[in-house]
C-alpha positions as CSV (number, residue, x, y, z in Angstrom):
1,X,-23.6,-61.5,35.2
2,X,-22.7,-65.0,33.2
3,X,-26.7,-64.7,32.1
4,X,-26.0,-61.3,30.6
5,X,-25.6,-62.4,26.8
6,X,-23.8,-59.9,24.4
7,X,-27.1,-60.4,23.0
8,X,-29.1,-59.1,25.3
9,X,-26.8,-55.9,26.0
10,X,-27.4,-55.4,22.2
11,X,-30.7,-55.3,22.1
12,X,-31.8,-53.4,25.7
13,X,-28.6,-50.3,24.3
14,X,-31.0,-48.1,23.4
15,X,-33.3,-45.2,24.7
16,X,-36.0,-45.3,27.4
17,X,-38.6,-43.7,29.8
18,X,-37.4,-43.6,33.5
19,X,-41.3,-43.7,33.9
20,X,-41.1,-41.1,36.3
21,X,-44.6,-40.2,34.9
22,X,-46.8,-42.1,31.9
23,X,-47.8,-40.7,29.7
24,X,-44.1,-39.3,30.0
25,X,-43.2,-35.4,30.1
26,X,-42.1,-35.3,26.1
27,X,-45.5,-35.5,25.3
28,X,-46.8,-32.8,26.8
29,X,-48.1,-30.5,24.7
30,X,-48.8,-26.9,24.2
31,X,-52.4,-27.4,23.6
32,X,-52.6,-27.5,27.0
33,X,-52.3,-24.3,28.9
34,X,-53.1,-22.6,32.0
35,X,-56.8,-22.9,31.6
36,X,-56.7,-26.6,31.6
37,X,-54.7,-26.3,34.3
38,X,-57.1,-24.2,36.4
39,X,-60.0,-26.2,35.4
40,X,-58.1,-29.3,36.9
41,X,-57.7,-27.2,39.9
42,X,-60.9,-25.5,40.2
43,X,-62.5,-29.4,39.9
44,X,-60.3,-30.6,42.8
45,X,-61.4,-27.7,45.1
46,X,-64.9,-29.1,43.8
47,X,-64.4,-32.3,44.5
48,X,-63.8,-35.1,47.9
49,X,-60.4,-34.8,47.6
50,X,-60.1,-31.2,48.5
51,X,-59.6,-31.7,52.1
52,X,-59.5,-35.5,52.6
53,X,-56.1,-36.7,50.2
54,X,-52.6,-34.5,51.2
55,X,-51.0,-32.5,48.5
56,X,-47.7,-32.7,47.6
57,X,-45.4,-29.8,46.7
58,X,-42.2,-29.6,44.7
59,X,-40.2,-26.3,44.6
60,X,-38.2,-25.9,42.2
61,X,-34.8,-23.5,42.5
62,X,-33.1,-23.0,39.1
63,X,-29.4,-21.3,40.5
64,X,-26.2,-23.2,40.7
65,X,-23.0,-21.1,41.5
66,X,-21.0,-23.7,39.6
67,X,-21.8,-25.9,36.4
68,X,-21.5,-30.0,36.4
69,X,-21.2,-31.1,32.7
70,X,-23.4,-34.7,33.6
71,X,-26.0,-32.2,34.4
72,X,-29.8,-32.1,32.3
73,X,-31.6,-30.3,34.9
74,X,-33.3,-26.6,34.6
75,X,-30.5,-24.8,35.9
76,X,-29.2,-21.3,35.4
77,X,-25.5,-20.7,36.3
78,X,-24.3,-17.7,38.4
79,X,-22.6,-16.4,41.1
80,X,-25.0,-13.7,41.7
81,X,-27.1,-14.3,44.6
82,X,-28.9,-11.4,44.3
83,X,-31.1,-12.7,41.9
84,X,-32.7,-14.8,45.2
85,X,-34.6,-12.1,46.3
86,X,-36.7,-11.3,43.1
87,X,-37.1,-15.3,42.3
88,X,-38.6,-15.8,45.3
89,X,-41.2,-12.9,45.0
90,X,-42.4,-14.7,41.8
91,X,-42.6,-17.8,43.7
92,X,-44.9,-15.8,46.2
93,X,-47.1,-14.7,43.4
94,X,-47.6,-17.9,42.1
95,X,-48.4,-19.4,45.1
96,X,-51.0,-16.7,45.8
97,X,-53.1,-17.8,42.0
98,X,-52.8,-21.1,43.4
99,X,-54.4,-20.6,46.5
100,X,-57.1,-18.5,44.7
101,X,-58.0,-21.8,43.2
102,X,-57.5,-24.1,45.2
103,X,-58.3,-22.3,48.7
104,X,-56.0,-21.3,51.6
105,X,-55.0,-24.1,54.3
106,X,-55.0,-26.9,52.3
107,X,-52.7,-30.3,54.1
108,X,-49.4,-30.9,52.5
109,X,-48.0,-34.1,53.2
110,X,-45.1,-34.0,51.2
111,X,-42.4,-31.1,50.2
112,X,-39.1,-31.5,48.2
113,X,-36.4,-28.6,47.0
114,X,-35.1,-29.4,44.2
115,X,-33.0,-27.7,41.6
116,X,-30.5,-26.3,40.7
117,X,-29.2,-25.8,44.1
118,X,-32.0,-25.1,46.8
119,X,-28.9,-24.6,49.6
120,X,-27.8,-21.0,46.7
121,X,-31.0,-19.3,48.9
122,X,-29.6,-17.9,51.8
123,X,-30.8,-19.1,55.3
124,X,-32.8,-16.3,55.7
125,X,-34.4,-16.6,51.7
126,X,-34.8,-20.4,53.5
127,X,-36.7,-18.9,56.2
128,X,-39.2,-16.5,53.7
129,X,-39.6,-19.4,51.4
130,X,-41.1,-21.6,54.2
131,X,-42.5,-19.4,55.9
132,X,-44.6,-18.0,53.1
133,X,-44.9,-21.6,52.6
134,X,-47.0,-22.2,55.8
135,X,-49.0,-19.1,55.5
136,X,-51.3,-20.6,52.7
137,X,-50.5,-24.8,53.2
138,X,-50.8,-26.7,56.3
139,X,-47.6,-29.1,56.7
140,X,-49.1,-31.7,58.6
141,X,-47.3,-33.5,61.4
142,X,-45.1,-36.4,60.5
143,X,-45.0,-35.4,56.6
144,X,-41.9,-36.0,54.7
145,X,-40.1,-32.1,54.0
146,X,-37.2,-32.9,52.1
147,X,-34.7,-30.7,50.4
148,X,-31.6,-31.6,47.8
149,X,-28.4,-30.7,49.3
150,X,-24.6,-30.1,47.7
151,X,-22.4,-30.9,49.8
152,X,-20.1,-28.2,48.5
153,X,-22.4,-25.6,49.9
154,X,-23.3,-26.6,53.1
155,X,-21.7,-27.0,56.8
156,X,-23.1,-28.1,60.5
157,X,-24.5,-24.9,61.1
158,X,-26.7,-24.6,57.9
159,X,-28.3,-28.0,58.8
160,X,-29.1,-27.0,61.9
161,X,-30.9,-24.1,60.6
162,X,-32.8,-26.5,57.5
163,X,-33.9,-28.7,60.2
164,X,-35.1,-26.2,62.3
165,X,-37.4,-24.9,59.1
166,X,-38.8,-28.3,59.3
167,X,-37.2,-30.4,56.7
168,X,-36.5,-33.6,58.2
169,X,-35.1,-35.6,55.2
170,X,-32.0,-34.9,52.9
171,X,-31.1,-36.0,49.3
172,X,-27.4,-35.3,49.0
173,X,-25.3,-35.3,45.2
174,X,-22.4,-37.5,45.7
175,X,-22.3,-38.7,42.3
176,X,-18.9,-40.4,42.5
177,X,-16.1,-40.1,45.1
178,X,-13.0,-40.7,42.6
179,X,-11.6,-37.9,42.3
180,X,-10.5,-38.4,38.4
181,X,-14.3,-38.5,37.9
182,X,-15.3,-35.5,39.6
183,X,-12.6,-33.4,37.6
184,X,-14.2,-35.2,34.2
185,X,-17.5,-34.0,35.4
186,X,-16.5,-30.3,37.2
187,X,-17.1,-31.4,40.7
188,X,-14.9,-31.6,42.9
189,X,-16.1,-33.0,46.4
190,X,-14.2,-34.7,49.0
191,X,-15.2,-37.6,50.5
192,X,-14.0,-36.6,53.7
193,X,-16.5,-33.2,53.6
194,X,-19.9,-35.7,52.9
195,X,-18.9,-37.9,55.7
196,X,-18.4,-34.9,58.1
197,X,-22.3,-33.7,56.9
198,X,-24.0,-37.1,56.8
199,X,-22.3,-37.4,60.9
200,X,-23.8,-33.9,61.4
201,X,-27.0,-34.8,59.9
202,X,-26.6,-37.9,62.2
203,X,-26.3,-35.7,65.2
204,X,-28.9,-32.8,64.2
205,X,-31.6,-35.5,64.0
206,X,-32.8,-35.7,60.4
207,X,-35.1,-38.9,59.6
208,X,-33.6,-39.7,56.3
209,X,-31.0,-38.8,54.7
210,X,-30.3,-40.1,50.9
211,X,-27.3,-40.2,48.5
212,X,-27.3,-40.0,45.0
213,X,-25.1,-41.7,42.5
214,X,-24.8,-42.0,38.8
215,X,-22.9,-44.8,36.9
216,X,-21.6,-44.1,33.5
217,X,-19.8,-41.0,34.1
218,X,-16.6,-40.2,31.9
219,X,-13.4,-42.0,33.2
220,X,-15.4,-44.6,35.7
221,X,-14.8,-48.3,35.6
222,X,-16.3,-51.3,37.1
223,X,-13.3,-51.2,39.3
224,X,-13.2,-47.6,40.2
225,X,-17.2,-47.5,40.9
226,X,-16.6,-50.3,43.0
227,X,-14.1,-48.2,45.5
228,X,-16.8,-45.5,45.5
229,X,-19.7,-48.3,46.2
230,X,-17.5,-49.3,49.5
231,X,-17.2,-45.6,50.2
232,X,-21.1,-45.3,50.3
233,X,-21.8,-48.4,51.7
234,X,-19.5,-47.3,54.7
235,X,-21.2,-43.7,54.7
236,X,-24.3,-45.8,54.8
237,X,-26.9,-43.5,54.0
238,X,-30.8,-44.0,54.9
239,X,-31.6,-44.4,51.1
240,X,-29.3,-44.5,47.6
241,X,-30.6,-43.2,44.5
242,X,-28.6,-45.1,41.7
243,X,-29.0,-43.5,38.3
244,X,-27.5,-44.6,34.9
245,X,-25.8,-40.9,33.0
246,X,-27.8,-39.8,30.3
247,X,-25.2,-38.5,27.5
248,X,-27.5,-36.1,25.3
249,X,-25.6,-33.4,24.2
250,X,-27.6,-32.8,21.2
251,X,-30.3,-31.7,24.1
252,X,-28.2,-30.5,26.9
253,X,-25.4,-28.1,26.2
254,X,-23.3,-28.8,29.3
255,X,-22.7,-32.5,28.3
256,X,-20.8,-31.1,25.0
257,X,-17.6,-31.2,27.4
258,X,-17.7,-34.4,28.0
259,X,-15.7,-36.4,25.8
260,X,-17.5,-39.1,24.8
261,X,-14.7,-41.5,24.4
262,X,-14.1,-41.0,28.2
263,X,-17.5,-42.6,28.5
264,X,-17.9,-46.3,29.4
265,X,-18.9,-48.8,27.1
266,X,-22.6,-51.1,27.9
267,X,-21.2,-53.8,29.2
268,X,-19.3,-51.8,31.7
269,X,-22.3,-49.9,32.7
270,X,-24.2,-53.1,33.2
271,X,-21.1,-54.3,35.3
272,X,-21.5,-51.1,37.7
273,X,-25.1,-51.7,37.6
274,X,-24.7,-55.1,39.0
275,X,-21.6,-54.5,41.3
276,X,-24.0,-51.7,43.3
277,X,-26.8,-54.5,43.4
278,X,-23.9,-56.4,45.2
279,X,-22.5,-55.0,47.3
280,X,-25.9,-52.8,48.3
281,X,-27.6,-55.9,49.2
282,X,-23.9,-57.0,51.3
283,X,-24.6,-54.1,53.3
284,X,-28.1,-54.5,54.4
285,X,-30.0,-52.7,52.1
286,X,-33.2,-53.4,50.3
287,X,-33.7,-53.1,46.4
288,X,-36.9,-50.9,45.9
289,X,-36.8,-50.7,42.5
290,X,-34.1,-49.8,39.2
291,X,-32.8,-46.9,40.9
292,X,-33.3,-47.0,44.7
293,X,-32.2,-48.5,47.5
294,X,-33.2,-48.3,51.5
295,X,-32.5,-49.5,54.5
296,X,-35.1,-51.8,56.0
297,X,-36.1,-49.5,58.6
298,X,-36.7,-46.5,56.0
299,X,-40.5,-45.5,55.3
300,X,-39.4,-46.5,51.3
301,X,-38.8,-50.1,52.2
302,X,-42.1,-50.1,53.9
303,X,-43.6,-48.7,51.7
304,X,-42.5,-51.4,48.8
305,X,-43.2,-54.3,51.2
306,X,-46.4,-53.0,51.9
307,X,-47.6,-52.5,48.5
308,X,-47.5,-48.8,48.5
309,X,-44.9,-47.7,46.3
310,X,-45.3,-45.6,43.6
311,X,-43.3,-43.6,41.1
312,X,-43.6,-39.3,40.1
313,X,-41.6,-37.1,38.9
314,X,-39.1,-37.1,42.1
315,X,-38.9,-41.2,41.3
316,X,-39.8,-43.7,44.3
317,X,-42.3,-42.1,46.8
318,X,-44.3,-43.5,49.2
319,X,-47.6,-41.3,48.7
320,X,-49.6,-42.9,45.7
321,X,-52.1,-40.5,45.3
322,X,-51.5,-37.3,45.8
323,X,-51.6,-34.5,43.4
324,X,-48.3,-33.0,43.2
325,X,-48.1,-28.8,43.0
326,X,-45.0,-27.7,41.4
327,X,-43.8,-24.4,42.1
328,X,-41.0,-22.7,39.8
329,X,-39.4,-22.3,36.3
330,X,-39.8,-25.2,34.3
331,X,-41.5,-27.3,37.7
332,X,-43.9,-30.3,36.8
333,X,-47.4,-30.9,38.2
334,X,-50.2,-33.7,38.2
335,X,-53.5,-32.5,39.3
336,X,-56.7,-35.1,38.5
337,X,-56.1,-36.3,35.5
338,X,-53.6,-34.1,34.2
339,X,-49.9,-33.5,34.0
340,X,-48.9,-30.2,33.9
341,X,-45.4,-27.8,33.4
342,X,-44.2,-24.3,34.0
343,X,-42.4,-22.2,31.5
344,X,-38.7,-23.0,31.2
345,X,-37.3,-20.1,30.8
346,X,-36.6,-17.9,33.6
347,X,-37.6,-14.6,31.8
348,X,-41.4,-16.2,30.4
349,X,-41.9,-17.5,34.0
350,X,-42.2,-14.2,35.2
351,X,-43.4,-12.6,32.2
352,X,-46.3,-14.5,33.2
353,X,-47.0,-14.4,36.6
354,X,-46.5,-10.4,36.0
355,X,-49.6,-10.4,34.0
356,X,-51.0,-12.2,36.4
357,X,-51.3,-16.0,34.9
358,X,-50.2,-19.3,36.1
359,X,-47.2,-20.2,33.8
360,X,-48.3,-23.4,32.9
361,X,-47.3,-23.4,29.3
362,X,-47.5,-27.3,28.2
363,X,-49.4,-30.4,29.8
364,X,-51.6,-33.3,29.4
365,X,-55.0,-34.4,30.0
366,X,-54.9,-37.8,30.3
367,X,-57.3,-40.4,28.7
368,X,-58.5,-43.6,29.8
369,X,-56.2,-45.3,27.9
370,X,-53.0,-43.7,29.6
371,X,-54.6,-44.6,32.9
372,X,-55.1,-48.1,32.1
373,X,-51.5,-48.7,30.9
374,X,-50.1,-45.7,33.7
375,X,-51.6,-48.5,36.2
376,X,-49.7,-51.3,34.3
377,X,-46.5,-50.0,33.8
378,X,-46.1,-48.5,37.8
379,X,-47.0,-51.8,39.0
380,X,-43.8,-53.6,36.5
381,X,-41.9,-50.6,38.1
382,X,-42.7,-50.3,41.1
383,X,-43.8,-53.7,42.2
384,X,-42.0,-55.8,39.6
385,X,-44.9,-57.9,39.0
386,X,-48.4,-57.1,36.9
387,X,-52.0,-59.0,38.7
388,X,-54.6,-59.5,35.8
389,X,-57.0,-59.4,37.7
390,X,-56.7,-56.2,39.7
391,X,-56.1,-54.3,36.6
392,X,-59.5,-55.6,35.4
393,X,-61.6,-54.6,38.5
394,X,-60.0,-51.0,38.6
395,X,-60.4,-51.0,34.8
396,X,-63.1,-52.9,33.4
397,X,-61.4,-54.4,30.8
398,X,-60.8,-58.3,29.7
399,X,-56.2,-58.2,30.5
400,X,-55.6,-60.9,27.8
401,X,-57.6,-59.5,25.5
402,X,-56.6,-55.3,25.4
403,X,-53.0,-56.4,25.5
404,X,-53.1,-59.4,23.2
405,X,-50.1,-58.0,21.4
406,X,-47.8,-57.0,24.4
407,X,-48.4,-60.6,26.1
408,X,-47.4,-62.2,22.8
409,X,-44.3,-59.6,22.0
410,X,-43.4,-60.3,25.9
411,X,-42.9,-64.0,24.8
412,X,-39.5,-63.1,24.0
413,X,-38.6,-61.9,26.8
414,X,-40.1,-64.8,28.8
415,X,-37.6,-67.0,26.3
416,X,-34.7,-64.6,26.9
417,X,-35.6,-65.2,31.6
418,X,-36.4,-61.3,31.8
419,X,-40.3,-62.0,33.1
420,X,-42.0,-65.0,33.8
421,X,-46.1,-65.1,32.3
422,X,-48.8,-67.1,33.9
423,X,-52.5,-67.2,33.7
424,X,-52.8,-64.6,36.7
425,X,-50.0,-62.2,35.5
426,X,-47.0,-61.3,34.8
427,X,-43.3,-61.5,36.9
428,X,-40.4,-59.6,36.2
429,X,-37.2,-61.9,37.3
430,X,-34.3,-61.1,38.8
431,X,-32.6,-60.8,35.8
432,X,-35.4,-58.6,34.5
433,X,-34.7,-55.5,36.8
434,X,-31.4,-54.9,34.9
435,X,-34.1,-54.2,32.1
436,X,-37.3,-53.3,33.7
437,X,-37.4,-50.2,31.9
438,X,-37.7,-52.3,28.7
439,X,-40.3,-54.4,29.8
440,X,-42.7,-51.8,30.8
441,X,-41.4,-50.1,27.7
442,X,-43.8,-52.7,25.6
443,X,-46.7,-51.4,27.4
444,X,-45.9,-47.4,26.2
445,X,-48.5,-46.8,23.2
446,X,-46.6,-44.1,22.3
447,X,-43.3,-45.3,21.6
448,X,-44.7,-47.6,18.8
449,X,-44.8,-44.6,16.4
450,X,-41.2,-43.5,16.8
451,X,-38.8,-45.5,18.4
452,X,-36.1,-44.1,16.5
453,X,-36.0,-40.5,18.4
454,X,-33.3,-40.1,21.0
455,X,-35.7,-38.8,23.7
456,X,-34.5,-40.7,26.7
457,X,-31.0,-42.0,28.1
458,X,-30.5,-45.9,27.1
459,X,-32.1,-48.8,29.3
460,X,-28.0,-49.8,30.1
């Protein structure tokens, strides 16, 4: 922390991609629609990929019975589960258009629920979902089938039944265990009830299970963060997803209730930040990237230490090339060279599918530009370190020369210790990861044009 200059957390408090994607989902546009989107798919069918690479499929499950103010996902509020059943008929049909495309059978190596709250389906919605699943994919042996989890919703006996639908990993919200958080934030969830699950879990036999936590919530402090970092560190889940609070409101009603004086300063946040680095690394685990953390033993940390790490729209994932199917209001794909998104809104989403379209209603086709620096920034992220000369061969390009201005404005940041240049490439330090999202930052064409705009949370 002493090389942490006032400076520093000056210049890096401002807004920035998570890179979960480049180019990143704001720029999507509405230009591209669902015939772009078949074409992508129909040329994918066409093509060697069709049977050789895996897919990968994300479902997305918009229904929460309860609202947490932190919260900027697609999410509709209600207590109404009857609005399961017709949800996941529209999932059925959309499935069936994709299949038309892409054929029937097709080897999924990769499946994650995510929402909203996947757990609102009742186990028997569970049951249809995968089910209906495994009629038109092939889950292939030894996959990873995840599925988010709260806590809240969930006992012994509804793990049991997840695992016997074949999901072997689980991604649990913890967020924070102080309690004077969790009433900030409207969610209150004993600590005592997540260590109960994670020792069922345990005992049921999942592969992996991981927790997630966010720093900067309203009413934490270095010192209260710490008490919940011990908590987690004894709970000692498989992986940690570490996240930094993203306080839009102008974009995301919910966070209105938040009072934003109860929100902790920069150099707090950065404290946290490096108190989890800590006492993460005290108890065993490895540091994968800004945001996650495994245990040595977990495919993630194999996957980083054998080069095969890679980032999408679920963050750290250990399958670099497959094109990801997402299912759902509001879900994100990437197919080929393109990026692609479902209506938001529940009511277009199945306006769409009842007339019998896709409801892709934005996207991108991505030029070769955007795969060149895609390639550049996912190795700063993901690997920490940038080889000229691989980016060259898969490129054809001359590295020194395309990014003559990036390697002189990342002179700076070479004179401030946050990467380290040499004739072969470039290495972010130690200190750099508290700001790797501002190093690959200098590589994002299209944040030259309008840096002002609040798109993003802030790099601290």
């Amino acid at each position: 922390m002493t090389a942490i200059t006032t400076g520093l957390l000056t210049k890096f408090d401002v807004p920035g991609p998570r890179y979960t994607s480049y180019p990143t989902a704001d720029r999507f546009v509405e230009a591209f629609g669902e015939a772009d989107y078949v074409q992508a798919l129909d040329q994918r069918r066409a093509g060697p990929a069709a049977l050789a690479l895996p897919l990968s499929l994300y479902v997305h499950i918009p229904f929460c019975e309860s609202l947490c103010y932190y919260c900027a996902c697609n999410k509709i509020i209600t207590k109404h589960h009857e609005r399961s059943a017709p949800y996941l008929r529209y999932l059925s049909k959309e499935v069936d258009l994709h299949v038309q495309h892409l054929g029937a059978g097709l080897p999924v190596s990769q499946l994650h629920l995510g929402g909203g709250t996947p757990t609102f389906f009742s186990d028997d919605e569970l049951r249809e979902l995968m089910s209906m699943l495994r009629r038109n994919f092939s889950l292939v042996p030894g996959g990873e089938y995840s599925i988010e989890v709260d806590p809240r919703t969930v006992d012994e006996a509804r793990l049991e039944t997840l695992a016997r639908l074949g999901f072997n990993r689980l991604s649990l919200g913890v967020q924070d265990f102080d309690p004077l958080v969790q009433k900030a934030v409207h969610r209150i969830q004993p600590a005592d009830k997540v260590f109960a699950l994670v020792d069922a879990a345990r005992r049921i036999g999942f592969e992996s299970i991981n927790a997630d936590l966010i720093y900067g919530l309203p009413k934490q402090t270095p010192e209260s963060f710490e008490r919940t970092l011990a908590q987690v560190s004894e709970l000692r889940p498989d992986r940690i997803a570490l996240y930094a609070y993203a306080h839009l409101p102008e974009r995301f009603k919910p966070q209105r209730r938040i009072i934003a004086i109860d929100l902790p300063g920069a150099a707090n946040k950065v404290a946290m930040l490096a108190r989890a680095l800590a006492a993460f690394e005290a108890a065993g685990y490895d540091y994968i990237g800004m945001d996650h953390f495994a245990l040595p033993n977990d495919a993630l940390a194999v996957a980083k230490r054998q080069g095969r790490l890679h980032r999408n729209f679920q963050g750290y994932s250990t399958q670099p090339d497959c094109d990801l199917i997402g299912l759902g209001v509001s879900a994100i794909g990437k197919v080929g060279a393109t990026y692609s998104q479902n209506a938001k809104s529940l009511e277009e989403y199945q306006d769409l599918l009842d007339h019998g379209h896709l409801p892709v209603v934005r996207g991108l086709a991505v030029s070769r530009d955007d795969l060149l620096r895609r390639a550049v920034i996912m190795a700063l992220m993901c690997q920490g370190e940038v080889l000229f000369e691989s980016i060259e061969l898969a490129h054809l390009i001359d590295f020194r020369d395309y990014f003559a201005a990036e390697l002189e404005a990342l002179r700076a940041m070479e004179d401030q210790g946050l990467v380290k240049l040499s004739d072969t490439g470039i290495q972010v330090t130690a200190l750099g990861w508290f700001f790797v999202r501002g190093v690959a930052m200098m590589f994002d064409k299209y944040l030259q044009a309008d840096r002002t705009r609040a798109r993003f949370s802030k790099i601290i």
